[in-house]
Structures are given as C-alpha cells and as structure tokens.
TIRO-2110 file (N, C-alpha, C; in Angstrom, 1 decimal):
// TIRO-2110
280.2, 110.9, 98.0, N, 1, A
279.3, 112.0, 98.3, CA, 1, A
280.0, 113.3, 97.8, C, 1, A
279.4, 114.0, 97.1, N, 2, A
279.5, 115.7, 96.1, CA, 2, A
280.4, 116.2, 97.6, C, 2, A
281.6, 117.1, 97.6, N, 3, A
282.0, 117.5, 98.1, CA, 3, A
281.3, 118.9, 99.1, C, 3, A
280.7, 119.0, 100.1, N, 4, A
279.6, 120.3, 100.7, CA, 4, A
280.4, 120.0, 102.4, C, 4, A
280.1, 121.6, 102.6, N, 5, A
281.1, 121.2, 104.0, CA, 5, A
279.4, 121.4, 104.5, C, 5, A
279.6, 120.4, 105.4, N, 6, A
278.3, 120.2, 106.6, CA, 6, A
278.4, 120.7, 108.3, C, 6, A
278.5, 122.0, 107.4, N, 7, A
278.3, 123.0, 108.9, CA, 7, A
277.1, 123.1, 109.2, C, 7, A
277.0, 124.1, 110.6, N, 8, A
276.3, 123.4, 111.4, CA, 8, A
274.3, 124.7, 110.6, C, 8, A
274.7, 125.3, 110.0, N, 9, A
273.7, 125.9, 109.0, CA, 9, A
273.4, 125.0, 108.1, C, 9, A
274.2, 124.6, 107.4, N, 10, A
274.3, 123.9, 106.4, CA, 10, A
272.8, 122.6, 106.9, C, 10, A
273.4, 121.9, 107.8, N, 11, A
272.8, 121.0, 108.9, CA, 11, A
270.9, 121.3, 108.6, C, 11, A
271.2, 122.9, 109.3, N, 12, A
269.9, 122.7, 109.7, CA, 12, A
268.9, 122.9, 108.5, C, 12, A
269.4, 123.5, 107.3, N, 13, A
269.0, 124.0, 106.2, CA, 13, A
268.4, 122.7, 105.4, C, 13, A
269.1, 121.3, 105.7, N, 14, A
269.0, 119.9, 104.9, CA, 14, A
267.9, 119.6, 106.5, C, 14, A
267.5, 119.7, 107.1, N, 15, A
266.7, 119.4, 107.8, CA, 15, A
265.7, 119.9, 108.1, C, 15, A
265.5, 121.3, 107.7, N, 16, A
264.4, 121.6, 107.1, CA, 16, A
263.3, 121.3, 105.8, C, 16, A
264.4, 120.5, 104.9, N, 17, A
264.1, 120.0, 104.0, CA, 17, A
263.1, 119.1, 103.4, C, 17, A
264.4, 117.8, 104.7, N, 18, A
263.6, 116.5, 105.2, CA, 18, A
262.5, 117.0, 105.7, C, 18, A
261.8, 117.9, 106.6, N, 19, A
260.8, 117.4, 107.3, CA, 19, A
259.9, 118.2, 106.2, C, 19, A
260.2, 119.3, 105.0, N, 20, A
259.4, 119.2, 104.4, CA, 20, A
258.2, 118.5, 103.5, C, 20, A
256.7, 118.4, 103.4, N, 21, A
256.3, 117.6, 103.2, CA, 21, A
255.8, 117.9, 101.4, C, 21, A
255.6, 116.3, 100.5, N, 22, A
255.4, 116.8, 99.2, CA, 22, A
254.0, 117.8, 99.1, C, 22, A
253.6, 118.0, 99.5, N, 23, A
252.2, 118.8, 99.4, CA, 23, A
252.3, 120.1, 100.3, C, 23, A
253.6, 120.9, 100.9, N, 24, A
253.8, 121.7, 101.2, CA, 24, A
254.8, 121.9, 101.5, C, 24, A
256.1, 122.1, 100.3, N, 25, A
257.3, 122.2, 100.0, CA, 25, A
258.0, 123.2, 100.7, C, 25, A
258.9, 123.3, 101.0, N, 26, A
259.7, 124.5, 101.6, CA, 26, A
260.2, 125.5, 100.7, C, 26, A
260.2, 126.7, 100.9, N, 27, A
260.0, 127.9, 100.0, CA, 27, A
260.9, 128.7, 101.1, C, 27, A
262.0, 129.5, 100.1, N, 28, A
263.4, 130.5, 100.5, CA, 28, A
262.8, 130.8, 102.1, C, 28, A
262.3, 131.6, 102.1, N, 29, A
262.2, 132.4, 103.5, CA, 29, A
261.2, 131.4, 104.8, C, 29, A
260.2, 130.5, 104.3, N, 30, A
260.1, 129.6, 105.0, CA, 30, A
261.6, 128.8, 105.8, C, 30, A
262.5, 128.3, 104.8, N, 31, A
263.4, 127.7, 105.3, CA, 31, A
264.3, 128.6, 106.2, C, 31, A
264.1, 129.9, 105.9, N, 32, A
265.0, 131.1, 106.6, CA, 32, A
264.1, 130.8, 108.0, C, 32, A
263.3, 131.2, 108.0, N, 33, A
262.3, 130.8, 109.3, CA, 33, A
262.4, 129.4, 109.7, C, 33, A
262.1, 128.7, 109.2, N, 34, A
262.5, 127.3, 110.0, CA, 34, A
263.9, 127.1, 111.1, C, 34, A
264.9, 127.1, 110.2, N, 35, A
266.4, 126.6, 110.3, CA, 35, A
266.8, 127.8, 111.1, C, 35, A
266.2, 128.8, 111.3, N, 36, A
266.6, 130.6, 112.1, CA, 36, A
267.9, 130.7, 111.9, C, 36, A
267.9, 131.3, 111.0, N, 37, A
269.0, 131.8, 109.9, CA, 37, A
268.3, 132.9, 108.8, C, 37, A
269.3, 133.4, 108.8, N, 38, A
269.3, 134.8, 107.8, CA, 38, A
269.1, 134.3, 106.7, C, 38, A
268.8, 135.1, 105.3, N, 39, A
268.7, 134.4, 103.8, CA, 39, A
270.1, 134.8, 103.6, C, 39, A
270.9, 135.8, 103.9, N, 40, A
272.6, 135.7, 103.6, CA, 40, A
272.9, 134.6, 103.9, C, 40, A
272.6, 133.6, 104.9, N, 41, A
273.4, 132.4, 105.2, CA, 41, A
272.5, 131.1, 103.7, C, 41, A
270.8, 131.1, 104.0, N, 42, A
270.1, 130.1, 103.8, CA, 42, A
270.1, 129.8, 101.9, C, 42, A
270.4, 131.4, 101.0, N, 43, A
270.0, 131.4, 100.1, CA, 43, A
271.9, 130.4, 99.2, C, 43, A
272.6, 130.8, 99.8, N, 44, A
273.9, 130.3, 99.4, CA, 44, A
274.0, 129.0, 100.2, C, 44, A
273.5, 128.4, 100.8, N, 45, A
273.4, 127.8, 100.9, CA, 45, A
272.9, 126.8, 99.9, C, 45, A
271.5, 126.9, 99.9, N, 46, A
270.7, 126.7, 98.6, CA, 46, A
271.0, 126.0, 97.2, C, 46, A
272.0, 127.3, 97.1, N, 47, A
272.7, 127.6, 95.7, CA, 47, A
273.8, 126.4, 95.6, C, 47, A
275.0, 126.1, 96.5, N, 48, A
275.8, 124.9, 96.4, CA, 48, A
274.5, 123.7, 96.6, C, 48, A
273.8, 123.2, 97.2, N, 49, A
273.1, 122.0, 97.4, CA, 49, A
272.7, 121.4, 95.7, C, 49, A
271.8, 122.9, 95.0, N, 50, A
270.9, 122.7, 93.6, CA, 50, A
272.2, 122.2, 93.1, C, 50, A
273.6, 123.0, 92.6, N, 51, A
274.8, 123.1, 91.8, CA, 51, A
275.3, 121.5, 92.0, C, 51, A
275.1, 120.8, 93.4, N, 52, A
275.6, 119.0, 93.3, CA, 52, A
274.3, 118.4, 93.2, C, 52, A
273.0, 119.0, 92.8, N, 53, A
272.1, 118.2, 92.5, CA, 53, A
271.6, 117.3, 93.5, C, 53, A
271.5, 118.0, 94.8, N, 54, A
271.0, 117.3, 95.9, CA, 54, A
269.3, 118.0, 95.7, C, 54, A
269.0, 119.2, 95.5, N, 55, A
267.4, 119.9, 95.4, CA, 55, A
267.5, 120.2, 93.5, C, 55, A
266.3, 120.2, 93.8, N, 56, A
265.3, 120.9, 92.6, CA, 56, A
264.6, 121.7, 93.2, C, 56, A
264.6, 122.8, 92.3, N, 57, A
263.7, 124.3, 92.2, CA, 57, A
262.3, 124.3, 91.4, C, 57, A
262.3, 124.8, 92.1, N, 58, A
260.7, 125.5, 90.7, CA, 58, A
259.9, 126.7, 91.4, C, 58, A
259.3, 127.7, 90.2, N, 59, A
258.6, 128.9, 90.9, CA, 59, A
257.2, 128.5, 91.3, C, 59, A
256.7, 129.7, 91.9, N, 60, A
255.4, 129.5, 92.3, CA, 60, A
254.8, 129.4, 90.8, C, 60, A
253.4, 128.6, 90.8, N, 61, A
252.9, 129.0, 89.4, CA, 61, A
251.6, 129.6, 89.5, C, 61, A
250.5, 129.8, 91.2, N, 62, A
249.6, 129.7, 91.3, CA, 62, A
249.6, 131.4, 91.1, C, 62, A
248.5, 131.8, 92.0, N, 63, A
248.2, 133.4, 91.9, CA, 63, A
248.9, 133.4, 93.2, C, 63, A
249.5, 134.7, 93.5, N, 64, A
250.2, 135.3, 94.7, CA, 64, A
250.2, 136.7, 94.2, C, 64, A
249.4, 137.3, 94.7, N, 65, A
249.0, 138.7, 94.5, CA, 65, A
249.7, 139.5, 95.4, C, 65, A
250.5, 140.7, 95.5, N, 66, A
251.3, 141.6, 96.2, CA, 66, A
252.5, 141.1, 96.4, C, 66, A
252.3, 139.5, 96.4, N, 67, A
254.2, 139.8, 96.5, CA, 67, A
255.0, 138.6, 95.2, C, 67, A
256.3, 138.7, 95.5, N, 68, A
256.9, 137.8, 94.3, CA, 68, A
256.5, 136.1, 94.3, C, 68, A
256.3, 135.5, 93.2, N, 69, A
256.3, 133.9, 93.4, CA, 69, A
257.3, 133.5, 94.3, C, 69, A
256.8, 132.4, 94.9, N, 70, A
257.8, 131.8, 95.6, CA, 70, A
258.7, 130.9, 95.3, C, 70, A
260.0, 130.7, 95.4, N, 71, A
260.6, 129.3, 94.8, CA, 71, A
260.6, 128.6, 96.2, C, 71, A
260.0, 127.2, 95.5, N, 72, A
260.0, 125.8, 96.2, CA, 72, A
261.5, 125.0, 96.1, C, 72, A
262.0, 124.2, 97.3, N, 73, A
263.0, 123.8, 96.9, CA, 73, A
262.4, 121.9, 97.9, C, 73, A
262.9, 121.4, 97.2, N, 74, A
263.1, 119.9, 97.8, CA, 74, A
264.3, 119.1, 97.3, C, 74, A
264.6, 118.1, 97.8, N, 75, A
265.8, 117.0, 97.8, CA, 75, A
265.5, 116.3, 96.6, C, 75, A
266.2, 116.1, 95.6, N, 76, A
265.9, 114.8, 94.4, CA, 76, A
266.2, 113.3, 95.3, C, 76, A
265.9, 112.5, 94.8, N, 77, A
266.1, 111.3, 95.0, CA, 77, A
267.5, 110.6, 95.5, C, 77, A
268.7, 111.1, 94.6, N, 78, A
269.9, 111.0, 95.3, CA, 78, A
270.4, 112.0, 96.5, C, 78, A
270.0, 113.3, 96.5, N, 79, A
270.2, 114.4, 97.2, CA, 79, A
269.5, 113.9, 99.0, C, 79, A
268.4, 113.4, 98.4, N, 80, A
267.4, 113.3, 99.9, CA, 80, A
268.5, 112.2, 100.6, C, 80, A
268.7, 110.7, 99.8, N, 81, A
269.7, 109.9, 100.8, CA, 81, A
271.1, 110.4, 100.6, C, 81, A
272.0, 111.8, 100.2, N, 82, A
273.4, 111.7, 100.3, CA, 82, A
272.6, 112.6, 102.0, C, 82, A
271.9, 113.5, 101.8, N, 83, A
271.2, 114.3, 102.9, CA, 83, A
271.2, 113.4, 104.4, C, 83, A
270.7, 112.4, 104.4, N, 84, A
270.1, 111.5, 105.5, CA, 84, A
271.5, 111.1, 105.5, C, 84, A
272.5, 110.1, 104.7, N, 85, A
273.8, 109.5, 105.6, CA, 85, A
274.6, 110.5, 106.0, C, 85, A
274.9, 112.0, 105.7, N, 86, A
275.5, 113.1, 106.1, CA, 86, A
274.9, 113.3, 107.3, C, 86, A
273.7, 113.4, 107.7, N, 87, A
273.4, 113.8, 109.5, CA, 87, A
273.6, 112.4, 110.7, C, 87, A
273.3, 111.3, 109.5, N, 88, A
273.7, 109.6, 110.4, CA, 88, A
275.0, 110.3, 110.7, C, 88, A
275.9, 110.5, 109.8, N, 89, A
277.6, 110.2, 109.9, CA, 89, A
277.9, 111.2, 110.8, C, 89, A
277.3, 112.7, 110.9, N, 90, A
277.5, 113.6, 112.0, CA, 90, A
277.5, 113.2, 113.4, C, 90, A
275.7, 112.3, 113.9, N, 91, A
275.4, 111.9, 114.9, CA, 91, A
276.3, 111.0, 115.2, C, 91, A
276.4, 110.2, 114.5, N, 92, A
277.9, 108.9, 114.6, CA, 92, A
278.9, 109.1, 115.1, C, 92, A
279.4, 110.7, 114.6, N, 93, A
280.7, 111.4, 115.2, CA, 93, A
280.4, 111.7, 116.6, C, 93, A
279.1, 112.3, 116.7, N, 94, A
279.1, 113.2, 117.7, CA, 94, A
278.6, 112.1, 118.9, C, 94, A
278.2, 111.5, 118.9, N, 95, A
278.2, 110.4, 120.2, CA, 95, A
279.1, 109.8, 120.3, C, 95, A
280.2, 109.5, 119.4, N, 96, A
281.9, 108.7, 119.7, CA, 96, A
282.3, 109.7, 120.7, C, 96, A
281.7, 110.9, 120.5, N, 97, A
282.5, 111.8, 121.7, CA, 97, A
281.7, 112.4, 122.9, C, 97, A
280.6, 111.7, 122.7, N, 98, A
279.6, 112.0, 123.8, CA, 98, A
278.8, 113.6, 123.7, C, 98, A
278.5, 114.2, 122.5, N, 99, A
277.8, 115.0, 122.4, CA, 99, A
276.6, 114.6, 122.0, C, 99, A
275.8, 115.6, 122.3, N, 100, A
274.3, 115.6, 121.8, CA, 100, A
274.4, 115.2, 120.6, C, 100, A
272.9, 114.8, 119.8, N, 101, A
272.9, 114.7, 118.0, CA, 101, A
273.0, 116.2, 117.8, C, 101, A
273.2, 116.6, 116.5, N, 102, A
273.4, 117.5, 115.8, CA, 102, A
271.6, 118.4, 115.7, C, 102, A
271.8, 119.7, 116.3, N, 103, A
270.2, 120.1, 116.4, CA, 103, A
269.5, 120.1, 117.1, C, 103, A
270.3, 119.4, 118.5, N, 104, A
269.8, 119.0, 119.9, CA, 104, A
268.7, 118.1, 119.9, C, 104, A
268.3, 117.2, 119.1, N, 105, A
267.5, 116.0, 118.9, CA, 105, A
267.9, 115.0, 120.6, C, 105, A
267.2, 114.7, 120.8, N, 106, A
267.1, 114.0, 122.3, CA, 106, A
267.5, 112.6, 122.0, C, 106, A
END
C-alpha cells in the first residue's frame, strides 16, 4: 500500500468517499461538510490521495450559474480497495486494544 499516514482526518475524508454514491459524487466542500473539517485540512488531503492514484478528479461540466464548477472526486478501482483494507486494519488495531471503530461506528 502507497505510503499515506491514516490519520484520523485523513480517515474520515476516505469515508466520505466510500459512502459517496456513483450518481452523486462527492465534490471539495461537500466532503469539507461531510467529514467536518476545514478545506485547509480536506483539500491537501485530496491532493496526496489523487498523487498515489487512490481518486480521480473531474470538473463540473453541466451549467452552475453564480458560482465556480465543482470538482468531483471518487476512489479508482485500486484506491477504493487500498481505502477499505486501511480502515479494516485500523478497526483491527483498535479493538486489539478495546477501542471503539475508528468514527465511532457502533
């Protein structure tokens, strides 16, 4: 797995992702809202994920009148499963030691 430290932003930023769906992708400030986190944390974030080729980008292409296109981001095909065994391997840690899952998942 591409070397990414899986802090605990980092976390929520790839799990916003996942639960994005193909027919309504996650878009910069959506994910800033989702994951509640700032875009100084969410956008650099972002930026290392695309760089190991876990997401693909693309702009808006439709009409959006008054404000900028939006960039869509989703997980490629390898990105989505290094994504999913990185939160297994967290949870895995974190119940060896009797903590919650990562996210407070029940």
């Amino acid at each position: 797995m591409p070397n990414i430290r899986l802090t605990k932003p980092t976390m929520g930023v790839m799990r916003v992702l996942l639960d994005a769906k193909p027919d309504a992708p996650a878009w910069g400030l959506s994910i800033c809202r989702d994951a509640d986190l700032g875009p100084g944390t969410v956008y650099p974030i972002l930026d290392r994920l695309l760089e190991r080729g876990w997401l693909r980008s693309w702009e808006e292409t439709g009409a959006h009148p008054g404000r900028p296109a939006r960039r869509f981001y989703e997980f490629t095909g390898v990105g989505r499963a290094q994504a999913l065994a990185a939160l297994e391997a967290r949870n895995a840690r974190r119940a060896r030691f009797s903590l919650r899952p990562a996210g407070g998942e029940a």
